[in-house]
BAKE-989243 format. One record per residue: y, z, x of N, C-alpha, C, CB in turn; residue in one letter. Coordinates in Angstrom, 1 decimal, decimal comma, m for minus. Each point is the difference from the previous one (the first is absolute). Glycine has a CB too. Example, Ala and Ser with C-alpha at 12.3 -4.5 7.8 and 13.67 -1.06 7.14 Angstrom:
BEGIN
<<m5,7; 7,8; 13,2>; <1,2; 0,0; m0,9>; <1,2; 0,0; 0,9>; <m1,2; 1,2; m1,9>; A>
<<2,3; m1,9; 1,5>; <1,1; 0,0; 0,9>; <1,1; 0,8; m0,8>; <m0,6; m2,2; 1,2>; S>
This chain:
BEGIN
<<7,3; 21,5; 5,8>; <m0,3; m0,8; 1,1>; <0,5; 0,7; 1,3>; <0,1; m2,1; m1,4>; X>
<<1,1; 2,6; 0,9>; <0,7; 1,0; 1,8>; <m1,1; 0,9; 0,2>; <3,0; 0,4; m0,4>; X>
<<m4,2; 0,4; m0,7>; <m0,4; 0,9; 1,1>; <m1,2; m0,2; 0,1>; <1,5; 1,6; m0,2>; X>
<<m2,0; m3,1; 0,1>; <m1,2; m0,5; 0,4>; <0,7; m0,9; 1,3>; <m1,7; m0,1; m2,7>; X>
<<0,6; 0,9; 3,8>; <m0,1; m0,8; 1,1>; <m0,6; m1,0; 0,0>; <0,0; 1,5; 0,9>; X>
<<0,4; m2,5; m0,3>; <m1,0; m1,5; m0,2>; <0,3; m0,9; m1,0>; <m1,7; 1,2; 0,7>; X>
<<2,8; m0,8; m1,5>; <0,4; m1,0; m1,2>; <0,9; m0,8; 0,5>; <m0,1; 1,4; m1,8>; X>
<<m0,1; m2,9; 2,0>; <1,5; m0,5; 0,2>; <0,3; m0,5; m0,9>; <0,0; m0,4; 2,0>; X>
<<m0,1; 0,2; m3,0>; <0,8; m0,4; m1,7>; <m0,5; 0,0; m0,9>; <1,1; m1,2; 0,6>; X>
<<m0,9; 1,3; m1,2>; <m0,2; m0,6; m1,3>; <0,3; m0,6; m1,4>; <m0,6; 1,0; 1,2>; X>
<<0,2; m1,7; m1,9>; <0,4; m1,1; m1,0>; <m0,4; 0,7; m1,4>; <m0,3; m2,3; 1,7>; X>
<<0,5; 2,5; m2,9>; <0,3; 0,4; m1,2>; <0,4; m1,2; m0,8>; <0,6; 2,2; 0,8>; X>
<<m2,1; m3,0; m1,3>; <0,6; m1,5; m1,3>; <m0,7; 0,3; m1,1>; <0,3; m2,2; 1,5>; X>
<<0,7; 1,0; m2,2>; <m1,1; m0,1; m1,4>; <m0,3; m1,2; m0,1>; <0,8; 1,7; m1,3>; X>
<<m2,7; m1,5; 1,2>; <m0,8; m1,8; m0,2>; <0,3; m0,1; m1,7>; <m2,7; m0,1; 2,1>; X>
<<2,7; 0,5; m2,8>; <0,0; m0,5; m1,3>; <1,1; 1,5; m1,2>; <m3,2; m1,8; 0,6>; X>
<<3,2; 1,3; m1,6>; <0,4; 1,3; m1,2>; <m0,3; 1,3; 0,3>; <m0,5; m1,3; m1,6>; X>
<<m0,7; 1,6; 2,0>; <m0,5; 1,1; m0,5>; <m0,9; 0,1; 2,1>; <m0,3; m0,4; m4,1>; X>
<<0,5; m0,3; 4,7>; <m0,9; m0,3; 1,1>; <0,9; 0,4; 1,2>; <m1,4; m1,8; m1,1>; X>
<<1,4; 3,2; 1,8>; <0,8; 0,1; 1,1>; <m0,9; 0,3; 1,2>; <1,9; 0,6; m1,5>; X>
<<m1,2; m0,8; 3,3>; <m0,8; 0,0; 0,8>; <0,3; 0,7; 0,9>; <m0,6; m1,4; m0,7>; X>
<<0,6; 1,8; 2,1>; <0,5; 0,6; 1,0>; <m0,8; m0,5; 0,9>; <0,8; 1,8; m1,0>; X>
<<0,1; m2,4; 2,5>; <m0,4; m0,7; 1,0>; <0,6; 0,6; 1,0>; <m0,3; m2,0; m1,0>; X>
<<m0,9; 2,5; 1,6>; <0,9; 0,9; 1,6>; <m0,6; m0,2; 1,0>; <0,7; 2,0; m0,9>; X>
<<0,0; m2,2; 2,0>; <m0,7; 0,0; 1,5>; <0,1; 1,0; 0,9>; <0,3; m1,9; m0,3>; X>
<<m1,1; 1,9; 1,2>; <m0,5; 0,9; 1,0>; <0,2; m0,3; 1,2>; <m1,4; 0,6; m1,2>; X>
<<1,5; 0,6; 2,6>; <0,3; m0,5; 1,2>; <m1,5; m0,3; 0,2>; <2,2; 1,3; 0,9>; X>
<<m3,3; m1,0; m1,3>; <m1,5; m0,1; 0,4>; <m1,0; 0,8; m1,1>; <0,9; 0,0; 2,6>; X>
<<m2,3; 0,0; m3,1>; <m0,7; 0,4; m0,5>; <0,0; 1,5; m0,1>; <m0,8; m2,1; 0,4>; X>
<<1,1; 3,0; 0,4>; <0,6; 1,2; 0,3>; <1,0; 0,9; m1,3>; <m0,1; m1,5; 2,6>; X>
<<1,1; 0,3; m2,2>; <1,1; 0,0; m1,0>; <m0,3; m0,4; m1,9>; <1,4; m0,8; 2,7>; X>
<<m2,4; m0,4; m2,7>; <m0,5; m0,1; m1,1>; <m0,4; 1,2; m0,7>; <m0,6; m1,9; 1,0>; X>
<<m0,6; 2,7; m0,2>; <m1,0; 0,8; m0,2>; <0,4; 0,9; m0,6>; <m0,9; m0,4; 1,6>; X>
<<2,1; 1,0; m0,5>; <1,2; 1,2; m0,5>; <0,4; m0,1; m1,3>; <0,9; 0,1; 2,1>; X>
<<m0,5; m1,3; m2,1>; <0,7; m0,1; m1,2>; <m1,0; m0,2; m1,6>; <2,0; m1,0; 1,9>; X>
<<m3,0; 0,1; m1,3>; <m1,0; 0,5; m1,6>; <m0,4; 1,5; 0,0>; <m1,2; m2,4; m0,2>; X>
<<1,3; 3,0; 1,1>; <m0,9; 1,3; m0,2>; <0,9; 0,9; m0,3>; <m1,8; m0,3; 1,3>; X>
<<3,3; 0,3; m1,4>; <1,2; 0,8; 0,5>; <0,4; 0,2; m1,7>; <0,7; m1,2; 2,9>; X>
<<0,6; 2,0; m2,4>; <0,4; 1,0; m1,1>; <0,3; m1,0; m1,2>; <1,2; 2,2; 1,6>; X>
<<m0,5; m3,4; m1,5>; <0,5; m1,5; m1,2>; <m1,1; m0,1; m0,5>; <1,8; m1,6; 1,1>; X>
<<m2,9; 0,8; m0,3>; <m1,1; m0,1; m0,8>; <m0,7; 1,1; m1,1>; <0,0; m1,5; 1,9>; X>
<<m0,2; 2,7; m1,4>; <m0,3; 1,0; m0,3>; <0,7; 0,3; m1,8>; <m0,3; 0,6; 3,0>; X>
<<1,5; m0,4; m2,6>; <0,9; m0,1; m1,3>; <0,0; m1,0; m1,4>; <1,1; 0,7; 1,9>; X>
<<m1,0; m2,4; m1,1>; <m0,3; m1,0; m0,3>; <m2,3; 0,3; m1,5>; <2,6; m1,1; 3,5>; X>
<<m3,3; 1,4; m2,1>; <m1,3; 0,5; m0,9>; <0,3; 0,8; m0,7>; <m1,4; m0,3; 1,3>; X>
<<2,2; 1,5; m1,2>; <0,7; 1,2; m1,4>; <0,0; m0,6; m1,1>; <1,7; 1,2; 1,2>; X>
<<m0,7; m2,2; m0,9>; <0,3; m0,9; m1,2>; <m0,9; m0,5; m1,1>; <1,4; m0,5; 1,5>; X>
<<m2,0; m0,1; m0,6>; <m1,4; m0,9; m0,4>; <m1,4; 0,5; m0,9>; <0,9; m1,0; 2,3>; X>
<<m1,0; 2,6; m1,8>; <m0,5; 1,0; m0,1>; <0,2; 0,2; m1,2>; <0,1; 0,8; 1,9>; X>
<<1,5; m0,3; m2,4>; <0,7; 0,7; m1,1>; <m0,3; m1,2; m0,5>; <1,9; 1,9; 0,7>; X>
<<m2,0; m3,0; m1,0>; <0,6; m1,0; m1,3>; <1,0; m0,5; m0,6>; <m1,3; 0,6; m0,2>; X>
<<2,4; 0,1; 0,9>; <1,1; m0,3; m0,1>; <1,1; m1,0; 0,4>; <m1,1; 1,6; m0,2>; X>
<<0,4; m2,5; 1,2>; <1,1; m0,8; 0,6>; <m0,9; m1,7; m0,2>; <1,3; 2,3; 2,1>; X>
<<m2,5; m2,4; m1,6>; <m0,7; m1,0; 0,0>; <m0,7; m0,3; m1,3>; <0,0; 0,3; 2,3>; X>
<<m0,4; m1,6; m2,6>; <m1,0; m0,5; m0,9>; <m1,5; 0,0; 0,1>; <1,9; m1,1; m0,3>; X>
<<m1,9; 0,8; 2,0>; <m1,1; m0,3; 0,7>; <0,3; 0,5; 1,4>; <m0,6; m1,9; m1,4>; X>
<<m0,5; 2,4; 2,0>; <0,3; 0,8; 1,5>; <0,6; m1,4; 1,0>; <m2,5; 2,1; m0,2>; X>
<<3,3; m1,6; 0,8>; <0,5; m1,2; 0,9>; <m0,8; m0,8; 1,4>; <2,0; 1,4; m0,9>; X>
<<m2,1; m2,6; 1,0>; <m1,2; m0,2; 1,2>; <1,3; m0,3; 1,5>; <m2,7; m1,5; m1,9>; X>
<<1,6; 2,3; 2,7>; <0,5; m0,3; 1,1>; <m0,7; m1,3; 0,6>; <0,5; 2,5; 0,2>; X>
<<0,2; m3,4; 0,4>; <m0,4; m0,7; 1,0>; <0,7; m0,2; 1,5>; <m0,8; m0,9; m2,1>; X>
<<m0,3; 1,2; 3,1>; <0,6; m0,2; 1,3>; <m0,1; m1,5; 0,6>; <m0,5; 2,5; 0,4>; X>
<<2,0; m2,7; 0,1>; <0,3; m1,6; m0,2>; <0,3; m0,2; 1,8>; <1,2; m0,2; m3,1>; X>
<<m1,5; m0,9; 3,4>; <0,5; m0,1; 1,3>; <1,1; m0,7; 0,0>; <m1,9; 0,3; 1,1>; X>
<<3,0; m0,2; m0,3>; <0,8; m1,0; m0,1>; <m0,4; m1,0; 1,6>; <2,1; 1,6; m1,9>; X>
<<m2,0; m2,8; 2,0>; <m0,3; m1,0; 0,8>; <1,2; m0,5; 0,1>; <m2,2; m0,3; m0,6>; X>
<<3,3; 0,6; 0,1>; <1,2; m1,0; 0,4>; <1,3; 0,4; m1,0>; <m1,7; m2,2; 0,7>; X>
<<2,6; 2,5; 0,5>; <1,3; 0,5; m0,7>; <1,3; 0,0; 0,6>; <m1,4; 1,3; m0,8>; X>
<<2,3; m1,4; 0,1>; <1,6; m0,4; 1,2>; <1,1; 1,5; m0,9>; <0,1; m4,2; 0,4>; X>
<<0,1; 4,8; 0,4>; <0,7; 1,5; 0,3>; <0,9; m0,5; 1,0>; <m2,0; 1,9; m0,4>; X>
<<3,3; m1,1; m0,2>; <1,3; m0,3; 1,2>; <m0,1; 0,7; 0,7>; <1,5; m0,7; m1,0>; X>
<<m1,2; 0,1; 2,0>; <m0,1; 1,0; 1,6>; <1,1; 1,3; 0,1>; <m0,7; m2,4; 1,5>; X>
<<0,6; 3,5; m1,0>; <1,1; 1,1; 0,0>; <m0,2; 0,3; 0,9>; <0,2; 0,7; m1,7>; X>
Protein backbone atom coordinates (compact mmCIF):
# COMPACT_ATOMS: atom_id res chain seq x y z
CA UNK A 1 0.00 0.00 0.00
CA UNK A 2 3.02 2.68 0.92
CA UNK A 3 4.09 2.58 -2.67
CA UNK A 4 0.73 2.75 -4.31
CA UNK A 5 -0.27 6.27 -4.69
CA UNK A 6 -3.93 6.70 -4.10
CA UNK A 7 -4.43 3.84 -1.52
CA UNK A 8 -5.87 5.10 1.59
CA UNK A 9 -6.37 1.59 3.34
CA UNK A 10 -7.01 -1.25 3.35
CA UNK A 11 -8.92 -4.21 5.04
CA UNK A 12 -7.72 -8.05 4.85
CA UNK A 13 -10.97 -10.57 6.27
CA UNK A 14 -12.20 -13.74 6.32
CA UNK A 15 -16.10 -14.37 4.98
CA UNK A 16 -16.05 -18.05 5.72
CA UNK A 17 -13.29 -21.33 6.22
CA UNK A 18 -11.81 -21.42 3.18
CA UNK A 19 -13.37 -17.68 1.90
CA UNK A 20 -11.04 -14.68 2.21
CA UNK A 21 -11.36 -10.97 0.96
CA UNK A 22 -9.59 -7.65 0.54
CA UNK A 23 -11.37 -4.20 0.86
CA UNK A 24 -9.49 -1.10 -0.14
CA UNK A 25 -10.12 2.43 -0.78
CA UNK A 26 -9.04 5.14 -3.02
CA UNK A 27 -8.50 8.95 -3.03
CA UNK A 28 -10.42 8.76 -6.58
CA UNK A 29 -10.83 6.37 -9.67
CA UNK A 30 -7.26 7.34 -10.64
CA UNK A 31 -6.01 5.74 -7.61
CA UNK A 32 -8.36 2.66 -8.14
CA UNK A 33 -7.01 2.24 -11.68
CA UNK A 34 -3.39 2.38 -10.50
CA UNK A 35 -3.86 0.01 -8.28
CA UNK A 36 -5.75 -2.78 -10.38
CA UNK A 37 -3.27 -2.33 -13.09
CA UNK A 38 -0.19 -1.98 -10.72
CA UNK A 39 2.65 -4.14 -9.62
CA UNK A 40 0.14 -6.14 -6.31
CA UNK A 41 -2.29 -6.91 -8.71
CA UNK A 42 0.04 -8.04 -11.26
CA UNK A 43 1.71 -10.47 -8.68
CA UNK A 44 -1.57 -11.26 -7.09
CA UNK A 45 -2.63 -12.65 -11.29
CA UNK A 46 1.07 -14.61 -10.98
CA UNK A 47 -0.50 -16.44 -8.56
CA UNK A 48 -3.64 -17.18 -10.05
CA UNK A 49 -1.75 -18.00 -13.26
CA UNK A 50 0.67 -20.53 -11.45
CA UNK A 51 -2.20 -22.51 -9.50
CA UNK A 52 -0.82 -22.23 -6.71
CA UNK A 53 -2.53 -20.05 -4.29
CA UNK A 54 -6.30 -19.90 -5.43
CA UNK A 55 -9.04 -22.53 -6.15
CA UNK A 56 -10.83 -20.23 -8.39
CA UNK A 57 -9.58 -16.84 -9.98
CA UNK A 58 -10.54 -14.16 -7.59
CA UNK A 59 -13.45 -11.55 -8.66
CA UNK A 60 -13.02 -8.10 -8.50
CA UNK A 61 -15.84 -5.87 -7.67
CA UNK A 62 -15.86 -2.04 -7.75
CA UNK A 63 -18.00 -0.91 -4.90
CA UNK A 64 -19.03 2.60 -4.07
CA UNK A 65 -19.15 3.54 -0.75
CA UNK A 66 -22.23 6.05 -0.03
CA UNK A 67 -21.73 6.44 3.67
CA UNK A 68 -18.99 6.25 6.18
CA UNK A 69 -17.75 7.70 9.71
CA UNK A 70 -13.60 7.91 9.73
CA UNK A 71 -12.07 9.78 12.70
CA UNK A 72 -11.03 13.07 11.94
CA UNK A 73 -7.00 13.73 12.13
Amino acid sequence: MNAEYGTISWYAFQEGPSSFAIFDTFDDEVGRDAHLNGKVAAALMEKVTAGNLFDTTPKIHKLVIIADKTPKQ
